[in-house]
C-alpha positions in Angstrom: -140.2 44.5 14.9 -140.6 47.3 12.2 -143.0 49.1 14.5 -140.7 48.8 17.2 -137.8 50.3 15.1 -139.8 53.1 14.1 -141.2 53.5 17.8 -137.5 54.0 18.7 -136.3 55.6 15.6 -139.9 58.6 16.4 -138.3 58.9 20.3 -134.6 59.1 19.4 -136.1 62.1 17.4 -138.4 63.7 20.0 -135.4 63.3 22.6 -132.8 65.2 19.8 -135.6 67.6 19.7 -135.9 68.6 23.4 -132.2 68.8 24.1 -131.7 71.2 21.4 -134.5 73.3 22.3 -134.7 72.4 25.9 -136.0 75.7 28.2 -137.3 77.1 25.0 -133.9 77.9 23.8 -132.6 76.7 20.2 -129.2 75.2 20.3 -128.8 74.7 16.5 -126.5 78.2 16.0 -124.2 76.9 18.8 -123.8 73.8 17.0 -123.7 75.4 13.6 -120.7 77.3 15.3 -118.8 74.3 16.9 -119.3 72.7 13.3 -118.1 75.7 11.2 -114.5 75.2 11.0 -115.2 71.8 9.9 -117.9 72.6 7.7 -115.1 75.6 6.0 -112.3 72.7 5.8 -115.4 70.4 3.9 -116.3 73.3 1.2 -113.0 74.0 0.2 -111.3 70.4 -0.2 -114.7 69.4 -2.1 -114.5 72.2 -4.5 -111.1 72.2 -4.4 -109.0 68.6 -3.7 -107.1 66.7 -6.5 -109.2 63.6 -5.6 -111.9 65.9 -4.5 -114.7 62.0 -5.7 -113.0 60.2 -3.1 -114.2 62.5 0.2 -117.1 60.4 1.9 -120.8 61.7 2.1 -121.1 64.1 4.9 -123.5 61.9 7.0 -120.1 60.1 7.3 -118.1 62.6 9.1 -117.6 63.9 12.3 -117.4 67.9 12.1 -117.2 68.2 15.9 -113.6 66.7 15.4 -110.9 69.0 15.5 -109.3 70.0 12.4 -106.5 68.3 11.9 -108.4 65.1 12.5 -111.5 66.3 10.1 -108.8 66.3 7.4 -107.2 63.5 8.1 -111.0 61.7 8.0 -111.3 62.8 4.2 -107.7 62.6 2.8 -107.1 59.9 0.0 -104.4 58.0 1.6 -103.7 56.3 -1.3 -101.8 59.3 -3.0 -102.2 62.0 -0.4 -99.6 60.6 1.7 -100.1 63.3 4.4 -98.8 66.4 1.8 -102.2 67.9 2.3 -102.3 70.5 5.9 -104.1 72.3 8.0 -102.6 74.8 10.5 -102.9 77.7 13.0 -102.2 80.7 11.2 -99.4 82.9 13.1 -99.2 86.6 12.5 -96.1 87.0 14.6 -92.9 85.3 14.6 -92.8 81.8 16.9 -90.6 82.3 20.4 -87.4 80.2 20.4 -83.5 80.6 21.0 -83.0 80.5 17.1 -80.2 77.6 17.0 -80.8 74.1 15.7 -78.7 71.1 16.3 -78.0 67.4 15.3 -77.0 64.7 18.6 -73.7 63.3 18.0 -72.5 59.9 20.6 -70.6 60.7 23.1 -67.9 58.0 22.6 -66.3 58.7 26.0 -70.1 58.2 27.9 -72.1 55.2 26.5 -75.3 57.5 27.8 -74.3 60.7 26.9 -74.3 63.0 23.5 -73.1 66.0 22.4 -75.4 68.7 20.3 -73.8 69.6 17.4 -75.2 72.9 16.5 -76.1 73.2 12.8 -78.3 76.3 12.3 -78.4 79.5 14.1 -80.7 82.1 13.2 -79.8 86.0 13.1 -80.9 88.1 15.7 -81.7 85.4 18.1 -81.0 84.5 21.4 -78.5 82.2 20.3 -76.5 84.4 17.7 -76.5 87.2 20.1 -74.5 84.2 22.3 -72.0 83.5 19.7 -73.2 80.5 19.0 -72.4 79.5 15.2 -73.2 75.7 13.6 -70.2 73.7 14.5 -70.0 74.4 17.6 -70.3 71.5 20.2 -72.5 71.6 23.0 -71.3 69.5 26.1 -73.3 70.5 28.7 -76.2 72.3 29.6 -76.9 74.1 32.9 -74.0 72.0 33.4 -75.6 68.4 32.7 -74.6 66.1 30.2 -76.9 66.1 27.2 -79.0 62.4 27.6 -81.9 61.0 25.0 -84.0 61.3 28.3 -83.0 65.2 29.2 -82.4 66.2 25.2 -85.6 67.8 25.4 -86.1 69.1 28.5 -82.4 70.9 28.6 -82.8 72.1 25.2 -86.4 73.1 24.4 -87.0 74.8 27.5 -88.1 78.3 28.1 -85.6 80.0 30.4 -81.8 80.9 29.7 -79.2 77.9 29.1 -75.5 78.1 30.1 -73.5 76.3 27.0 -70.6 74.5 28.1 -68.8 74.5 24.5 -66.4 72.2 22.7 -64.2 72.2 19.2 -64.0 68.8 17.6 -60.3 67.1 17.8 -59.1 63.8 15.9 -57.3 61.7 18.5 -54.0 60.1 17.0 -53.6 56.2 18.4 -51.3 53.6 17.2 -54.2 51.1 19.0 -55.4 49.7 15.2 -58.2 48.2 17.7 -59.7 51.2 19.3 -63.0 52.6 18.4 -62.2 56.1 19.7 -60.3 58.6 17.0 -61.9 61.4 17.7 -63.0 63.4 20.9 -64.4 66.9 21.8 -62.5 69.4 24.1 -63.7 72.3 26.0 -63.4 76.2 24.6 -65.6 77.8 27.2 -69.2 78.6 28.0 -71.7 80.7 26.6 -75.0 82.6 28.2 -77.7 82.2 25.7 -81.3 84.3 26.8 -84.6 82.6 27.0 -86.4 82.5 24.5 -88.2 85.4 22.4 -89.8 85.9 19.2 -87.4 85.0 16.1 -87.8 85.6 12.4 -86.9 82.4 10.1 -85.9 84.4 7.2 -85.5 81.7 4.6 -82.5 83.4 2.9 -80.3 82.3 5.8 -76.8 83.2 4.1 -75.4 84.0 1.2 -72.4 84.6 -1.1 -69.6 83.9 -3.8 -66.7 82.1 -4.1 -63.6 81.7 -6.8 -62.8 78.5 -7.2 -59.3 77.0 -7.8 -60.2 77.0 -11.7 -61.6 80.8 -11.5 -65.4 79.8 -11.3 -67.5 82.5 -9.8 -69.5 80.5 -7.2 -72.7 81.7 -6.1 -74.0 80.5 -2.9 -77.4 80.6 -1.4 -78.6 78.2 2.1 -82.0 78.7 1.5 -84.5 77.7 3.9 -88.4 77.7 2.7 -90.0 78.6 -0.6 -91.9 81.4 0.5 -92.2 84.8 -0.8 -93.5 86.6 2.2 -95.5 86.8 5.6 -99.1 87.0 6.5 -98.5 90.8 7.3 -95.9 91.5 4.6 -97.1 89.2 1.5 -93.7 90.2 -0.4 -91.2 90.8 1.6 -88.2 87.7 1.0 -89.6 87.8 -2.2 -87.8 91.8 -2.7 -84.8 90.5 -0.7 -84.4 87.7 -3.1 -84.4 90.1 -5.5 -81.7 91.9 -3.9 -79.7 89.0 -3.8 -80.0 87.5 -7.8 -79.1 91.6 -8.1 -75.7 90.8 -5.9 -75.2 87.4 -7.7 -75.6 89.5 -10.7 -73.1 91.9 -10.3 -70.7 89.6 -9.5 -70.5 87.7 -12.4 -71.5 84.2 -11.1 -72.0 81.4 -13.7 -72.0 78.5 -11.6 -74.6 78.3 -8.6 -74.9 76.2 -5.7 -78.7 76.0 -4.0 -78.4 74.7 -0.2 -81.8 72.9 0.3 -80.4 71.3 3.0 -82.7 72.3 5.8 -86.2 73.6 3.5 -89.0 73.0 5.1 -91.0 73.2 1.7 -93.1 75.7 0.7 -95.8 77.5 -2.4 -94.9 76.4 -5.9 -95.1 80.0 -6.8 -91.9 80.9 -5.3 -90.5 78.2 -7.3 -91.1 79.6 -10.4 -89.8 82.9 -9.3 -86.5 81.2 -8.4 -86.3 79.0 -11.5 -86.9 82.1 -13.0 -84.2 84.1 -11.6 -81.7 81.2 -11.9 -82.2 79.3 -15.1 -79.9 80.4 -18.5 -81.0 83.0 -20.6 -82.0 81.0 -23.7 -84.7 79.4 -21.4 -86.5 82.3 -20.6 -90.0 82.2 -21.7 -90.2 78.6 -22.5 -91.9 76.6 -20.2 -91.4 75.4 -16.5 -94.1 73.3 -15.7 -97.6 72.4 -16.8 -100.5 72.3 -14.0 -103.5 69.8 -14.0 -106.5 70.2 -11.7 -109.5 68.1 -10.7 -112.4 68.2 -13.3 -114.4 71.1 -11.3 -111.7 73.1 -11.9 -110.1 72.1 -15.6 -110.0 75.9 -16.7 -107.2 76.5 -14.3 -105.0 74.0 -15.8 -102.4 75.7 -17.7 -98.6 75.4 -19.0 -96.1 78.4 -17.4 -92.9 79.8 -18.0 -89.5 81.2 -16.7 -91.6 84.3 -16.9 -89.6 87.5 -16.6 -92.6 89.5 -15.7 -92.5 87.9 -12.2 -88.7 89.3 -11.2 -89.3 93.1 -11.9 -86.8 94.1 -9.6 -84.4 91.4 -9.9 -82.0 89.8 -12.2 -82.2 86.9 -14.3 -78.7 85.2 -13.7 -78.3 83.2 -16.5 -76.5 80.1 -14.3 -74.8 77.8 -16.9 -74.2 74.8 -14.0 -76.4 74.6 -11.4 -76.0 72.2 -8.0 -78.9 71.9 -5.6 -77.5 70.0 -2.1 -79.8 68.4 0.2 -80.3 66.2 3.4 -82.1 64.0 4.7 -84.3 66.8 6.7 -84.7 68.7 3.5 -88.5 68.5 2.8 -89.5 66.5 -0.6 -92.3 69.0 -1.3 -91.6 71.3 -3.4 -87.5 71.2 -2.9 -88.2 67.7 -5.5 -91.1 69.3 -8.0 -89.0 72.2 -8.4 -86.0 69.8 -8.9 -88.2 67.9 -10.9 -89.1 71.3 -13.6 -85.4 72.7 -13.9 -84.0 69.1 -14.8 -85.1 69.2 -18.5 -82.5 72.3 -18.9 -79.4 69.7 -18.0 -77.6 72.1 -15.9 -78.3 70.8 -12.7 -76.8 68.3 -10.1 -77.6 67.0 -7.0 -75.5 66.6 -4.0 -76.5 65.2 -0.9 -79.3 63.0 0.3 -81.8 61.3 -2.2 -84.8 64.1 -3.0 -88.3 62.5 -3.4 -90.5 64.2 -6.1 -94.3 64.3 -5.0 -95.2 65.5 -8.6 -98.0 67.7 -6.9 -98.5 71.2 -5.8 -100.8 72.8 -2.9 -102.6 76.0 -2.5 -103.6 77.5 0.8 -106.5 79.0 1.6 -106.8 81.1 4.6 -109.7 82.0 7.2 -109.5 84.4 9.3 -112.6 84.1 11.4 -110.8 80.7 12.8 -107.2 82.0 11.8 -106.9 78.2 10.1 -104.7 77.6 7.1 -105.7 74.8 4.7 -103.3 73.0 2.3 -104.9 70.8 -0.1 -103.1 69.2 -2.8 -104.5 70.6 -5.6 -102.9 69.5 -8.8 -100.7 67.8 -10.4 -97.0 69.5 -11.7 -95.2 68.2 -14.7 -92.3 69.7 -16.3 -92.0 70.7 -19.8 -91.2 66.9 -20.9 -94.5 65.8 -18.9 -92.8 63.9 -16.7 -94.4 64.6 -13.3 -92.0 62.2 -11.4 -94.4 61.6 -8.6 -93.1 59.6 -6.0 -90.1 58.8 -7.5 -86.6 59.8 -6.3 -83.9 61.9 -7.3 -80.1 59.7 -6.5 -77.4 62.3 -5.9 -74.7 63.2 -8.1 -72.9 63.0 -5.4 -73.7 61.0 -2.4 -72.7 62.6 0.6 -74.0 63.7 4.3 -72.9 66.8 6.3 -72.0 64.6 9.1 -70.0 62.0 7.0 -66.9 64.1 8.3 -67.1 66.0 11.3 -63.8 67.6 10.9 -65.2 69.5 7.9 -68.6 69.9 10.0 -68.2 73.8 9.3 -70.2 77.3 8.9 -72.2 78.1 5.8 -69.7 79.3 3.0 -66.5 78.1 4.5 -65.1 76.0 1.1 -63.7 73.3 3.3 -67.1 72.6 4.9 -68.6 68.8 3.6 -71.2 69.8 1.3 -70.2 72.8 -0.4 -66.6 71.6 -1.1 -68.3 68.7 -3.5 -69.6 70.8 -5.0 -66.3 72.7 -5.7 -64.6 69.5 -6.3 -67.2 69.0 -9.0 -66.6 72.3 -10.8 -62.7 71.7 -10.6 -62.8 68.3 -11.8 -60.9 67.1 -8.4 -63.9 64.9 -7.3 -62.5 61.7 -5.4 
């Protein structure tokens, strides 16, 4: 049997050997080639990864998979939990019409929704429209708005005609109906098909006086991100701008809308914590960074750090409030929640906020134009607490949605989030 095995073992060999090399030509470069994205991804999360002793032995992986299932062969599951990414790189903006939305029941159609709109992006086929969140969509291309058609009416290419709708309570003395509320028709708008749209992540900002005489900064900030691939710096100066604004007017009390982040570098956090946090904390430390043993030198303690908002303006926020939802991403909207809460200024209103307690760094190829995301260490604030995987409870518990009446544009004080936290600084909480 032994001879046999090695009989086979010698032809399974020879046969390898002659379709590689078969009419003389050797086929290991185009191999190498359809392996070397794989083969990248491998190096760096070796070198690299937080549990960098738990990836298997190579002769264990496939690196003719494609990349996001190469990583998802070599993640540790166990702590990972999916924060680690890999990604096309894009060098331009995405196409879309620039509006996001949330389906709301249709109480009058047991089939049918409305989209609520709850995002609209600048200089996008939708704000050129008119369309602004809180507007109701009933139709579109004049059909009613289905679970089935949602995506095919909505994510499509070409240009939509919006029938449009204002929310309305409905009075009734019928203590048994169901129905107190219903959506009425305004008109129609045109929006274009779809076309390349920047996602500025400082979507709106500005201030407001409260009752008591607060100064109010306000900020709706969408991603932790200091710039582009082409322009490395660029919402980083316009933050900069802004604190500068925030600044001039005298705010003490600042609320940070999270509601809608998609995440983000760690980085950027700093820079924000930075421009936010009191003046007595600056230079004292924001968090403390632990890396796998190949890389132990780079862990390290930092600091609001001054040097890294040349060109802006340290605030020196007394109260801080950071509101979130349930689509805010727990990345690093919770580790950067996580750092500021030793300074006991801040509150939280909205949705529960996870804490992963880690950080990523990207790395970025050109040759494949691939992004990689490994977690790479873990992030503790300046009381060590790393509060990974736990969960922040709100201050205030509270969702956008919990009254549509109040379902209104960023800034307005009567709109759900915002005015708790106004109530809060007031003292007229319910």
């Amino acid at each position: 049997m032994n001879i046999k095995n090695i009989v086979l073992t010698a032809a399974s060999i020879s046969l390898m050997a002659i379709s590689l090399l078969s009419c003389g030509v050797d086929r290991w470069p185009e191999y190498a080639a359809q392996t070397a994205r794989d083969q990248w991804i491998d190096s760096i999360m070796r070198e690299n990864y937080l549990w960098d002793y738990t990836i298997p032995q190579s002769k264990y992986l496939n690196y003719f998979s494609a990349p996001a299932t190469f990583l998802q062969s070599i993640l540790y599951k166990a702590e990972d939990n999916q924060y680690s990414k890999v990604d096309t790189l894009y060098f331009e903006p995405l196409p879309s019409y620039g509006f996001n939305y949330q389906l709301q029941r249709n109480l009058e159609n047991d089939t049918a929704y409305y989209a609520l709109v709850s995002y609209v992006l600048p200089d996008s086929p939708a704000s050129d429209a008119g369309l602004q969140r809180g507007d109701w969509i009933m139709t579109v291309n004049n059909q009613v708005i289905t679970k089935k058609s949602e995506s095919k009416l909505l994510n499509m290419s070409d240009p939509l005609e919006l029938t449009i709708g204002k929310y309305e309570v409905v009075p009734t003395e019928d203590e048994t109906s169901t129905i107190n509320w219903t959506v009425v028709k305004t008109g129609t708008k045109a929006v274009a098909a779809i076309r390349p749209v920047i996602n500025n992540p400082i979507h709106y900002y500005t201030t407001i006086t409260t009752a008591s005489g607060i100064k109010l900064g306000y900020l709706v900030y969408g991603e932790f991100i200091n710039g582009t691939l082409t322009n490395p710096d660029i919402y980083k100066k316009q933050l900069f701008e802004v604190s500068k604004y925030f600044a001039n007017e005298g705010v003490t009390h600042f609320a940070l809308d999270l509601r809608y982040n998609s995440g983000g570098t760690f980085d950027c956090s700093q820079i924000m914590a930075t421009l936010l946090a009191p003046s007595s904390a600056l230079g004292s430390t924001y968090a403390s960074l632990s890396y796998n043993d190949k890389n132990v030198s780079k862990d390290k303690s930092i600091t609001y750090d001054t040097s890294l908002i040349t060109g802006g303006n340290n605030m020196n926020i007394q109260q801080g409030f950071v509101i979130t939802s349930t689509q805010t991403s727990a990345s690093i909207a919770g580790v950067f929640l996580n750092c500021i809460s030793p300074l006991k200024r801040w509150a939280l209103v909205g949705s529960n906020l996870t804490c992963w307690g880690m950080a990523a760094e990207t790395f970025i190829n050109r040759n494949f134009n691939w992004g990689l995301s490994p977690i790479v260490c873990y992030v503790a604030n300046s009381e060590n607490e790393t509060g990974q995987n736990g969960r922040f409870t709100p201050n205030v518990a509270i969702t956008e949605t919990s009254n549509l009446a109040t379902f209104l544009p960023f800034g307005n004080p009567e709109e759900t989030l915002l005015n708790a936290v106004i109530k809060m600084i007031d003292g007229t909480t319910d």
